[in-house]
C-alpha positions in Angstrom: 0.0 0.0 0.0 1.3 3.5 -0.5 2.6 5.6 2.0 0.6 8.5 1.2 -1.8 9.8 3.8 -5.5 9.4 3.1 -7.1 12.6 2.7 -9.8 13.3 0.3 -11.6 15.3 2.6 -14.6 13.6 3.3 -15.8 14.2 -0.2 -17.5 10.6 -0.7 -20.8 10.8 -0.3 -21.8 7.6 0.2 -20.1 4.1 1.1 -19.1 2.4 -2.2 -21.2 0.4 -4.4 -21.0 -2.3 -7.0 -22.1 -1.5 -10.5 -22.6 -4.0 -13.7 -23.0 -1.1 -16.2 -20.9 2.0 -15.3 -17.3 0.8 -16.5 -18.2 -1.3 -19.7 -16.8 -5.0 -20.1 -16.1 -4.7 -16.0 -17.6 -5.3 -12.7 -17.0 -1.8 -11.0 -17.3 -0.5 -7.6 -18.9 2.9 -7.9 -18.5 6.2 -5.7 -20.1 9.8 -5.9 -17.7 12.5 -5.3 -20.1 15.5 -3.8 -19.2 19.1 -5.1 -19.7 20.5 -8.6 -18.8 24.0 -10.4 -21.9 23.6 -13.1 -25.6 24.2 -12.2 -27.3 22.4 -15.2 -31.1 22.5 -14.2 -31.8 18.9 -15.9 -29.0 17.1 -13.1 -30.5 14.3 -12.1 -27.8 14.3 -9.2 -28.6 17.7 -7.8 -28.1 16.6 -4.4 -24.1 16.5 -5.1 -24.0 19.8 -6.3 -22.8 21.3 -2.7 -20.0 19.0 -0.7 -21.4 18.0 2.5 -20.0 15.8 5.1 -19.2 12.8 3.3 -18.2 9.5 4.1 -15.0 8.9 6.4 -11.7 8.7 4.4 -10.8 5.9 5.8 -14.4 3.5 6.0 -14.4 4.1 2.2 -10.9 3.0 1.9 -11.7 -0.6 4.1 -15.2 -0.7 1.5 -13.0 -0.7 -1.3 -10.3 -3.1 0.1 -13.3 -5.6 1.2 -14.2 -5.2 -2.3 -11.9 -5.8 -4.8 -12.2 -9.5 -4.8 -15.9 -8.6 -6.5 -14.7 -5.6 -8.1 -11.5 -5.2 -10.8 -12.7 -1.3 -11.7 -13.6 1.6 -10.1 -15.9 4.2 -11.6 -15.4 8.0 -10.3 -18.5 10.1 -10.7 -20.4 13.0 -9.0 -20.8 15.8 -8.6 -17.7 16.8 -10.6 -14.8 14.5 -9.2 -12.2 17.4 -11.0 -13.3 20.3 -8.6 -12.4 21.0 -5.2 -9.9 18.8 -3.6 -8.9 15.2 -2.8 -9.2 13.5 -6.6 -5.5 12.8 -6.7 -4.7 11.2 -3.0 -8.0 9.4 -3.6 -6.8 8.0 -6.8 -3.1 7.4 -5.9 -4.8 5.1 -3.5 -7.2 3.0 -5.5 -5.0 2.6 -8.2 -2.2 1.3 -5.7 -5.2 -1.5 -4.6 -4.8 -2.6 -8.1 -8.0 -1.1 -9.6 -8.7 -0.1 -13.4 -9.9 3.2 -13.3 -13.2 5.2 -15.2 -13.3 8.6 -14.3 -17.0 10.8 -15.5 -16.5 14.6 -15.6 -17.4 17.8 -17.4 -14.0 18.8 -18.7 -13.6 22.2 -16.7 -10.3 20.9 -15.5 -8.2 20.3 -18.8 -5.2 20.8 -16.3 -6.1 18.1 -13.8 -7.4 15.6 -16.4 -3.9 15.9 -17.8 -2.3 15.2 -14.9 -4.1 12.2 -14.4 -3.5 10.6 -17.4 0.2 11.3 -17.5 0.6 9.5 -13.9 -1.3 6.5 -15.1 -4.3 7.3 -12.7 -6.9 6.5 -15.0 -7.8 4.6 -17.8 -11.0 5.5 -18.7 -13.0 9.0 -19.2 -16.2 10.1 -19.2 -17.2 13.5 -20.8 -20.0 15.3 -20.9 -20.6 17.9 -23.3 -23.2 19.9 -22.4 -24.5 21.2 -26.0 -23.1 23.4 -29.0 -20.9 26.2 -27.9 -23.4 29.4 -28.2 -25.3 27.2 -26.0 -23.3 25.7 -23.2 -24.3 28.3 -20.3 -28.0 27.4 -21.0 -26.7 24.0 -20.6 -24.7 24.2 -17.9 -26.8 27.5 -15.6 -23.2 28.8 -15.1 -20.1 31.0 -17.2 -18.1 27.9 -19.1 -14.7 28.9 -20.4 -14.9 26.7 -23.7 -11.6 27.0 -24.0 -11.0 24.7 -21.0 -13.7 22.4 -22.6 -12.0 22.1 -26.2 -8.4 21.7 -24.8 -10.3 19.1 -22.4 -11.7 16.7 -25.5 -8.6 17.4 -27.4 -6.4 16.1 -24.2 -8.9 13.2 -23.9 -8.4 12.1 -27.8 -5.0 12.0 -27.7 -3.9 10.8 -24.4 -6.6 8.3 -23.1 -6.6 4.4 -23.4 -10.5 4.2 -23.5 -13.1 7.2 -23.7 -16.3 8.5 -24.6 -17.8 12.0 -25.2 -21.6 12.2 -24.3 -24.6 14.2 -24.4 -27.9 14.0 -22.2 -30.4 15.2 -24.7 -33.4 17.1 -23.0 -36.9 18.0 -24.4 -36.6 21.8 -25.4 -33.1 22.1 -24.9 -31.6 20.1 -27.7 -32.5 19.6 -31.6 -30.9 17.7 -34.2 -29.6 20.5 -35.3 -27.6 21.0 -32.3 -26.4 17.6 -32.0 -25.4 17.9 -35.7 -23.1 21.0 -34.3 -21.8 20.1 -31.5 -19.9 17.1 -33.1 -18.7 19.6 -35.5 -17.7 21.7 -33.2 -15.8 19.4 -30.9 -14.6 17.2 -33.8 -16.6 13.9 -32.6 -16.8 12.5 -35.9 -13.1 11.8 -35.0 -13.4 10.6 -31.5 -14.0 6.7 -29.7 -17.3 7.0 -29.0 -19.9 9.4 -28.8 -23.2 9.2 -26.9 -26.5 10.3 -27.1 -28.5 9.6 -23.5 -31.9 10.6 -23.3 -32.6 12.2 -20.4 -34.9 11.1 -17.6 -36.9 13.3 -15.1 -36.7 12.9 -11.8 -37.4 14.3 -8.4 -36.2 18.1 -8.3 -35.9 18.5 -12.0 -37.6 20.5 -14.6 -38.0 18.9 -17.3 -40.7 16.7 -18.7 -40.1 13.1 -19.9 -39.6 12.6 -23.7 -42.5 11.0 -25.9 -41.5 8.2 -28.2 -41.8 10.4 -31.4 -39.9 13.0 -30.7 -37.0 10.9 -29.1 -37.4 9.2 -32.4 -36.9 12.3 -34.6 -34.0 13.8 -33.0 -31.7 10.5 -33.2 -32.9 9.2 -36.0 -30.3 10.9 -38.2 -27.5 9.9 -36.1 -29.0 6.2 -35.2 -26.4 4.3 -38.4 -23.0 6.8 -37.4 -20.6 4.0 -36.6 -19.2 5.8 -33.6 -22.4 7.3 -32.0 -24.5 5.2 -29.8 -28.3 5.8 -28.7 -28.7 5.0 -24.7 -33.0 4.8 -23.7 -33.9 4.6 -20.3 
């Protein structure tokens, strides 16, 4: 085990879990890093948007090492794992455990994610794009530098193993049109993976549900794109 202190500030909000479908082709224990710069109003995880007093450091350490004869991954999510502190010492940790690592984040930390990657910490990302650059502060209810955001997909192209760029699409927020342009814009056509996720309502959020036709029309053009995929509920 490494010598490194534990100290990831109580940012885990819960104990870990174990998860079938969050790192793909791997059974994954799963935590929720609380904390997150962006205020999208369709978050289905609004509840991680302010860090509260998470798990203790070290009970989700002794999870994880109970674990890991179930569990050969570990998926990162939040919140935003990349803001605030203790992503690093958590991961220097896990990875020390032996675990493959999937990381989910918004890309407002082209720095960090960077970091990562060159120190081996992860081997998997996750990144939301929020929707077409005139657009992304609609998307995201806060001021985006899309500079971070660009130099964040071009870092994630070039340097990681295994990735995916994705998109929750939300009734009156997104159109084909936009999806058309925001691949453009970001250069998806060139990427892993790109995914379309319809988005789901639930407690605390403002958006209705999709109906079948309309989820229809709006993927339908992208539906036979060999590197976009269509995720239902």
């Amino acid at each position: 085990m490494s010598p490194l202190p534990c100290n990831f500030s109580r940012r885990v909000a819960s104990l870990p879990g174990l998860s079938l479908i969050d790192y793909p082709g791997r059974v994954a224990a799963l935590v929720f890093f609380q904390g997150c710069n962006f205020r999208c109003p369709y978050c289905h995880n609004h509840a991680l948007l302010k860090q509260g007093t998470g798990e203790r450091d070290e009970d989700v350490m002794d999870r994880l090492r109970r674990m890991k004869g179930l569990a050969d991954a570990l998926a990162v999510t939040g919140g935003e794992p990349t803001w605030g502190e203790g992503l690093v010492p958590f991961l220097e940790r896990v990875c020390d455990m032996g675990y493959h690592v999937k990381l989910d984040t918004n890309g407002s930390a082209p720095n960090l994610l960077e970091q990562l990657l060159d120190r081996g910490l992860v081997e998997y990302l996750a990144m939301d794009l929020k929707h077409t650059p005139g657009k992304y502060r609609e998307a995201c209810g806060v001021d985006v530098p899309l500079d971070d955001i660009r130099r964040s997909v071009e870092i994630i192209m070039n340097k990681t193993p295994v990735y995916e760029f994705r998109t929750t699409l939300v009734p009156g927020m997104h159109t084909a049109d936009d999806i058309a342009e925001i691949i453009r814009s970001f250069s998806l056509d060139q990427s892993q993976s790109y995914a379309l996720q319809q988005y789901v309502p639930r407690e605390g959020t403002l958006f209705p549900a999709w109906n079948s036709r309309e989820w229809d029309e709006i993927t339908a053009p992208f539906r036979s794109v060999e590197n976009i995929g269509v995720r239902e509920a």
